[in-house]
C-alpha positions in Angstrom: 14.6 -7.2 -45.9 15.6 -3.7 -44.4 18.1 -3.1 -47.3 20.9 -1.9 -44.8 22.8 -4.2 -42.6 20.7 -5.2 -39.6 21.2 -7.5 -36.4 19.1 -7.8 -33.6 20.0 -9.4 -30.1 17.6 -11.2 -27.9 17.5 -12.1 -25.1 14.5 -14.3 -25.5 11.8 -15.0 -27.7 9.5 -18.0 -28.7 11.2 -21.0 -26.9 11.7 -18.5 -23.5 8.9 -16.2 -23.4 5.4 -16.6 -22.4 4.1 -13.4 -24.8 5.3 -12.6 -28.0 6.8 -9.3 -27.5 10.3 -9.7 -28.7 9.4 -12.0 -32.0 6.8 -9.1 -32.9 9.5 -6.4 -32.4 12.0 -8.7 -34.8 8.8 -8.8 -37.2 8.5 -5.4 -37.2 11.8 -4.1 -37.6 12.1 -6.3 -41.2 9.8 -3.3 -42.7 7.7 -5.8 -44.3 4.1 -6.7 -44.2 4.2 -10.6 -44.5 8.2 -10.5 -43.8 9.9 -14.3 -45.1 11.5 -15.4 -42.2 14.2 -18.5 -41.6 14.9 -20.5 -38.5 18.3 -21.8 -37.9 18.5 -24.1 -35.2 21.8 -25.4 -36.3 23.0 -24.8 -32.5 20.5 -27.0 -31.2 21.8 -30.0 -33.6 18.6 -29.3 -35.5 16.3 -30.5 -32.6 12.7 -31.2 -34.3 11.3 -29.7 -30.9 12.8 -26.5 -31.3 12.2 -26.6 -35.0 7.7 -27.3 -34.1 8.3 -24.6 -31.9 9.6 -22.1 -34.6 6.2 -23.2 -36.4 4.4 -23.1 -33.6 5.0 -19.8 -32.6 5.4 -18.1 -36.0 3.0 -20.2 -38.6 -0.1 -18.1 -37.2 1.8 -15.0 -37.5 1.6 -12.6 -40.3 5.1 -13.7 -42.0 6.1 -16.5 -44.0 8.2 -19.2 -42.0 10.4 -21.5 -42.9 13.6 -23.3 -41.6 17.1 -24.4 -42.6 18.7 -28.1 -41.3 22.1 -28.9 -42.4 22.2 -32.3 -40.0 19.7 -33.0 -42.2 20.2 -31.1 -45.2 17.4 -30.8 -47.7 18.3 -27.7 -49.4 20.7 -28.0 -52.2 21.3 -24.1 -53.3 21.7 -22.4 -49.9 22.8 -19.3 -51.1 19.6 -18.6 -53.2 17.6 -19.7 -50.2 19.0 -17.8 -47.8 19.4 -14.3 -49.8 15.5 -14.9 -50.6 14.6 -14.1 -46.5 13.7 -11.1 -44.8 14.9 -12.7 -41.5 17.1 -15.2 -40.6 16.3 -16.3 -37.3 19.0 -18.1 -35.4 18.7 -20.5 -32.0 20.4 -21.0 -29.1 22.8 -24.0 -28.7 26.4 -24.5 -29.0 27.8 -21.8 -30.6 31.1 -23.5 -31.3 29.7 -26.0 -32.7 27.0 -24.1 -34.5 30.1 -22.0 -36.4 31.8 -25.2 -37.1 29.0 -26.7 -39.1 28.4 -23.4 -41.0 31.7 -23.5 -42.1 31.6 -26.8 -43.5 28.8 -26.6 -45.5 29.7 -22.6 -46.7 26.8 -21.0 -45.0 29.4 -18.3 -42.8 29.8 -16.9 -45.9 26.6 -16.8 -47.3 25.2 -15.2 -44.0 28.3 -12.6 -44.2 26.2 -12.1 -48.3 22.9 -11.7 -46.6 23.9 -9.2 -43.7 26.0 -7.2 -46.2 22.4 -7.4 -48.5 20.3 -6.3 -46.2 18.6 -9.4 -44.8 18.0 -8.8 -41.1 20.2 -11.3 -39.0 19.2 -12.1 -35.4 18.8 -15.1 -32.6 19.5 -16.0 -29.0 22.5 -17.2 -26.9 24.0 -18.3 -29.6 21.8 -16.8 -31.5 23.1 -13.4 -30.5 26.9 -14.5 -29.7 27.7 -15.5 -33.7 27.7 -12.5 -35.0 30.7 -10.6 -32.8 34.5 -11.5 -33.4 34.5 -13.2 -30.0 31.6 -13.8 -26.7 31.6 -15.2 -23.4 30.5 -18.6 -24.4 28.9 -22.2 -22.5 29.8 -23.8 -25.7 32.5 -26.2 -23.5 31.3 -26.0 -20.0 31.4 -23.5 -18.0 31.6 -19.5 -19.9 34.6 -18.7 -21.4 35.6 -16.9 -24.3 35.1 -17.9 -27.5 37.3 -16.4 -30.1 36.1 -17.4 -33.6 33.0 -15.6 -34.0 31.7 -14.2 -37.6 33.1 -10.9 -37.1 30.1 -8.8 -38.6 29.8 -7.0 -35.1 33.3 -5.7 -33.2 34.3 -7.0 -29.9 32.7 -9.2 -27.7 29.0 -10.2 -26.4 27.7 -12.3 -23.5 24.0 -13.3 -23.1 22.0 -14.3 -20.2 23.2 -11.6 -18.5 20.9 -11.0 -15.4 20.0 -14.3 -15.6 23.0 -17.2 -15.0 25.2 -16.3 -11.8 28.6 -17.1 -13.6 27.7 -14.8 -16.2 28.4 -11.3 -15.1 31.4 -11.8 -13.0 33.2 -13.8 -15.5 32.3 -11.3 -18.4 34.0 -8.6 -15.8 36.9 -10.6 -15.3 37.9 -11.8 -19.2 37.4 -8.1 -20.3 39.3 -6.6 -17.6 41.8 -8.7 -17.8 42.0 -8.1 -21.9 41.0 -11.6 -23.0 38.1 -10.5 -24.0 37.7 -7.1 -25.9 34.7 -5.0 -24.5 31.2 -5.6 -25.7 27.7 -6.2 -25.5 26.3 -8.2 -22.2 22.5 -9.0 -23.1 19.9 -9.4 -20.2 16.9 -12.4 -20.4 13.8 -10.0 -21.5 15.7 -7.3 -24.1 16.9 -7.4 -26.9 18.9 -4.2 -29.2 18.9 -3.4 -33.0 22.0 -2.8 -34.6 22.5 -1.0 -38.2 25.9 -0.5 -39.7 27.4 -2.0 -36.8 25.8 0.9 -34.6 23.5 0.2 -31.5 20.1 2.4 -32.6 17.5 0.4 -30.4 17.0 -1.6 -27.4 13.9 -2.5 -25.8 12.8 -4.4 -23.3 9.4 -7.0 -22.3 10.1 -6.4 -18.4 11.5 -3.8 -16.1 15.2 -3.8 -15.4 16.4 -5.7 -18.3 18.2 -3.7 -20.9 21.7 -4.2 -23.0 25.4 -3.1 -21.2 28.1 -1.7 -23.0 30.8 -3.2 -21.1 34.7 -1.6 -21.4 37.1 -0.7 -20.0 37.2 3.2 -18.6 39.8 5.3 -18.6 41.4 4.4 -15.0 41.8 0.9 -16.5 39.2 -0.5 -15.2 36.1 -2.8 -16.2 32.9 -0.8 -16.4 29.5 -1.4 -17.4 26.9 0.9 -18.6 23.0 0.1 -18.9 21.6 1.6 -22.1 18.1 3.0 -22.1 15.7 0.4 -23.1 11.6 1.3 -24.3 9.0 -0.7 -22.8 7.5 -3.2 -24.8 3.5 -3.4 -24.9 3.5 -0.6 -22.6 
């Protein structure tokens, strides 16, 4: 684990991607050689797909994999097991629904433990939108906000950016017109690192995408600004 609090967004990964690019900068930003490394595809209703996937992808990699279903539950001590990753990888889904089944079996707080110890926390689309007080959620249709995120990262978060047309000018709309706080919108093909709550990386596995801080400015209005994103494999 990186022994401070970590969380990475992505805005792909295994099940998107056709390189690796984005799991290997997750891998590497663990700061461990064979980092132990958790799938929750709790968003996905624990789809066995998704889960060979995770394997797929991961098993041949240097780290450890394993993953955590709570449709069907196998793991009795779930605080033990999650505390003993380096990463805990989540997938995209429902996030409503995702949060809702955390809650019922205890695991929001146990992931609130592992953040606060040092276990790096990250995922897609839903993936990403758990870990802010509120996103610009699919989770009942069309976006809208959802307001009962985990709370370990302030304001808001959209993903899929650049890449669903009802993404951006919704996001636009619900912050400027304050039912959204500002945030994070999240193209397809980056991803960003935050420690202590603090953006300190963002790279990207194709030209253009990056992460926007989205506010708004001083004149009260909506803005977005694109943060500087490295090239991966460059």
């Amino acid at each position: 684990m990186t022994g401070t609090p970590t969380i990475a967004l992505l805005g792909g990964g295994f099940s998107d991607d056709p390189d690796t690019l984005l799991d290997d900068f997750v891998l590497e930003a663990a700061g461990r050689t064979r980092p132990k490394i958790c799938f929750l595809p709790t968003a996905s209703g624990d789809a066995p797909g998704y889960i060979e996937g995770f394997h797929a992808a991961f098993g041949p990699r240097a780290c450890e994999p394993s993953h955590l279903e709570l449709f069907r539950r196998t793991v009795t001590d779930l605080r033990s097991f999650v505390l003993a990753q380096d990463i805990v990888y989540v997938g995209g889904g429902n996030t409503a629904n995702m949060l809702a089944v955390w809650r019922v079996h205890g695991l929001d707080t146990i992931l609130r433990e592992a953040y606060e110890s040092g276990v790096l926390l990250c995922g897609i689309s839903a993936g990403a939108c758990c870990w802010f007080e509120t996103a610009f959620s699919d989770s009942f249709g069309p976006p809208v906000p959802l307001t009962d995120g985990l709370g370990l990262l302030p304001g808001s978060v959209c993903p899929h950016y650049d890449s669903e047309p009802e993404r951006r000018p919704g996001y636009l709309t619900a912050v400027n017109d304050r039912v959204l706080p500002g945030g994070w919108a999240v193209d397809d093909g980056a991803a960003g690192l935050f420690t202590d709550g603090r953006l300190v990386d963002v790279v990207t596995r194709r030209p253009g995408a990056t992460l926007r801080r989205v506010g708004v400015g001083e004149d009260g209005s909506v803005a977005e600004v694109a943060q500087t994103a490295r090239a991966l494999g460059a």
